[in-house]
C-alpha positions as CSV (number, residue, x, y, z in Angstrom):
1,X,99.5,75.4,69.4
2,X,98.3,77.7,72.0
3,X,94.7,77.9,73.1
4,X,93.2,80.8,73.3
5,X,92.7,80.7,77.3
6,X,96.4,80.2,77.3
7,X,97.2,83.1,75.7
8,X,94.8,84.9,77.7
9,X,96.3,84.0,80.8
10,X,100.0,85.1,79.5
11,X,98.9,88.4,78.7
12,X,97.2,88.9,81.8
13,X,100.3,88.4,83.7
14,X,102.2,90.7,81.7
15,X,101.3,93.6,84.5
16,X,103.5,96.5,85.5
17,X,106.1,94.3,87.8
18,X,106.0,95.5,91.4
19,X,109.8,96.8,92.2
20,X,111.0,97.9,95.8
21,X,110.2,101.4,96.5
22,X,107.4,101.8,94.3
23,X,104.0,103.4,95.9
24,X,101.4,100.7,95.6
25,X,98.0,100.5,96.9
26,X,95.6,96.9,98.1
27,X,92.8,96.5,96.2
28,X,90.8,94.9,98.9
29,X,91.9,97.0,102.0
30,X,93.0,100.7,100.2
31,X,96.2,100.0,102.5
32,X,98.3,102.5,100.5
33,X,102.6,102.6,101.3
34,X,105.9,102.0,99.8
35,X,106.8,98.3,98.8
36,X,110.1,97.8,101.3
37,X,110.3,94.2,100.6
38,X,109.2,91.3,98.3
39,X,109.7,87.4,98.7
40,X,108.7,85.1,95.9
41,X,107.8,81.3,97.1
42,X,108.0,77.8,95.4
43,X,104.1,77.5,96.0
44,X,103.9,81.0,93.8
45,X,102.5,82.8,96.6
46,X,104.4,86.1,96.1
47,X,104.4,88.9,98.9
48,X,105.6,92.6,99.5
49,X,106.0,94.0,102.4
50,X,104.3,97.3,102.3
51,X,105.1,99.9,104.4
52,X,102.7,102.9,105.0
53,X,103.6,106.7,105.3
54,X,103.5,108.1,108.7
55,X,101.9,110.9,108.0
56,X,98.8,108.8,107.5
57,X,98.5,107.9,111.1
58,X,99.2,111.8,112.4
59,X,103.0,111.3,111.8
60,X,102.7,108.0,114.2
61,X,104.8,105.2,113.0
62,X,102.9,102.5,111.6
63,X,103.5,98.5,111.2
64,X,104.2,97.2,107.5
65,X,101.8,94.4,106.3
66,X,102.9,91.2,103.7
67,X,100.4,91.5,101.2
68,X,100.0,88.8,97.9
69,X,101.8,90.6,95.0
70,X,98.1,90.1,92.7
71,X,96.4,92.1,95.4
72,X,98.3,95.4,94.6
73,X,98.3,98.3,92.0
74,X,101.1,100.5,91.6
75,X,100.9,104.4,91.9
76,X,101.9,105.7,88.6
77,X,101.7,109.8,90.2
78,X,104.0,108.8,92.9
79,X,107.9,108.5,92.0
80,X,109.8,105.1,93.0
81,X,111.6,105.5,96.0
82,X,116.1,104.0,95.9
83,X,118.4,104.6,98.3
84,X,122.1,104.1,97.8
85,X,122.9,101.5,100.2
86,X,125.4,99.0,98.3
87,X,128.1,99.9,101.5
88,X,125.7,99.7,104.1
89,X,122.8,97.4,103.7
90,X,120.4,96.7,106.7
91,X,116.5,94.7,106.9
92,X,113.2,96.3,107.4
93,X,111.4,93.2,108.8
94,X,112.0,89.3,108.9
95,X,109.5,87.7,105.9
96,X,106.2,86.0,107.1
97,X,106.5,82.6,108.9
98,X,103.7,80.1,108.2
């Protein structure tokens, strides 16, 4: 039988699941952008790559950052970003080397 912690825990990680191309935001930084990429490790330390608008930098292109998937909430105002690229795929940015 369960204990009570334990099904605690579950329903605590029953979250809204980050996708690619949702809007998310870092609840430590406010580092707001589009999630471009996600990698999921053995160790369970689970990434997107986040990639910021330019027009928050005065249309300036700005760097993506790797942020821990637990560290993010997703924009529920802004629509989820696809692109139709099944004949054409391409990479934003190799995943973080440790």
């Amino acid at each position: 039988m369960k204990s009570l912690l334990n099904l605690f825990r579950e329903r605590g990680k029953q979250k809204m699941q980050i996708e690619l191309g949702m809007t998310v935001e870092d609840k430590v930084t406010g580092f707001k952008g589009v999630v471009t990429g996600i990698v999921y490790y053995l160790s369970g330390c689970n990434q997107a790559l986040v990639v910021p608008k330019a027009t928050e930098n005065g249309g300036r292109y700005n760097d993506p950052i790797w942020f821990d998937l637990q560290r993010l909430s997703v924009d529920m105002n802004t629509s989820r970003i696809l692109l139709q690229n099944e004949k054409t795929p391409g990479f934003d940015k190799a995943p973080p080397k440790r």
